[in-house]
ZAMARGU-4260 file (C-alpha; in steps of 0.2 Angstrom, whole numbers, plus 5000, padded with zeros to 4 digits):
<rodrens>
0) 5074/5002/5007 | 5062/4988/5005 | 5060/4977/4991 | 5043/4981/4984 | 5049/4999/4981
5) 5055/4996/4963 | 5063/5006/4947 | 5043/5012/4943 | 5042/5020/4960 | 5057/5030/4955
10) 5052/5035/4939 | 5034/5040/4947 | 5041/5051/4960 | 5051/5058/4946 | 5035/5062/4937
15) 5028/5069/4951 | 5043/5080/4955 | 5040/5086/4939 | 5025/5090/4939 | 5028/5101/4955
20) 5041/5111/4947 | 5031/5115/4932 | 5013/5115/4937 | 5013/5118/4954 | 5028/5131/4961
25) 5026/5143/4944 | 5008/5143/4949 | 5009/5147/4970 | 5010/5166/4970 | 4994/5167/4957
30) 4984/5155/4967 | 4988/5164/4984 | 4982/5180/4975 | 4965/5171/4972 | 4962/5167/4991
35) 4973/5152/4993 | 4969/5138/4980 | 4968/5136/4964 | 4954/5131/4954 | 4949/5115/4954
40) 4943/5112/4936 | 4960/5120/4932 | 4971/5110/4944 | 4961/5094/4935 | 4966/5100/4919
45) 4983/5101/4922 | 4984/5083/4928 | 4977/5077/4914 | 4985/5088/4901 | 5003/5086/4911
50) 5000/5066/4907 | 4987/5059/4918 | 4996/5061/4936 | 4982/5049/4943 | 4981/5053/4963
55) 4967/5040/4965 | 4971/5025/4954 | 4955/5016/4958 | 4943/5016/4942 | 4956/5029/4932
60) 4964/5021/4925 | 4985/5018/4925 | 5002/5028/4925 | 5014/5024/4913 | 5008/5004/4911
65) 5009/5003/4930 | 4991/4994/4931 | 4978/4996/4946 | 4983/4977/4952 | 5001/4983/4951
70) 4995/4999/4962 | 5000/5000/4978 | 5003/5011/4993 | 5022/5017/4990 | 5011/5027/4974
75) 5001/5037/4987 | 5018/5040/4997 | 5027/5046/4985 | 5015/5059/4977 | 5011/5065/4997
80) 5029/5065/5000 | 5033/5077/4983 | 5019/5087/4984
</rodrens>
């Protein structure tokens, strides 16, 4: 491990495995069925309603008081590693 991963990047990919499990996984059969993707209003929406799961921070905003200076690359790792 490195330190500048820290107890935020866990709780992020927490989050994010979450979010998998419930939005994503429940969801694959139904979007397979409609050619391969789902929606992407629909996949927006669920970001959103699911608790603003922000893939790219600039100009949106922050996850759970993690600000857009505290941002950094491990975010992006992390979401790519659970999705």
């Amino acid at each position: 491990f490195t330190p500048y991963y820290n107890e935020k990047h866990k709780a992020y990919r927490l989050h994010v495995r979450k979010w998998v499990e419930t939005e994503i996984t429940p969801n694959v059969e139904k979007w397979i069925a409609r050619n391969g993707h789902p929606n992407v209003r629909e996949y927006i929406a669920q970001m959103v309603a699911y608790g603003g799961l922000y893939v790219f921070p600039f100009g949106y905003g922050s996850w759970n008081g993690v600000t857009q200076a505290e941002w950094d690359p491990f975010y992006l790792i992390i979401y790519y590693q659970e999705i």
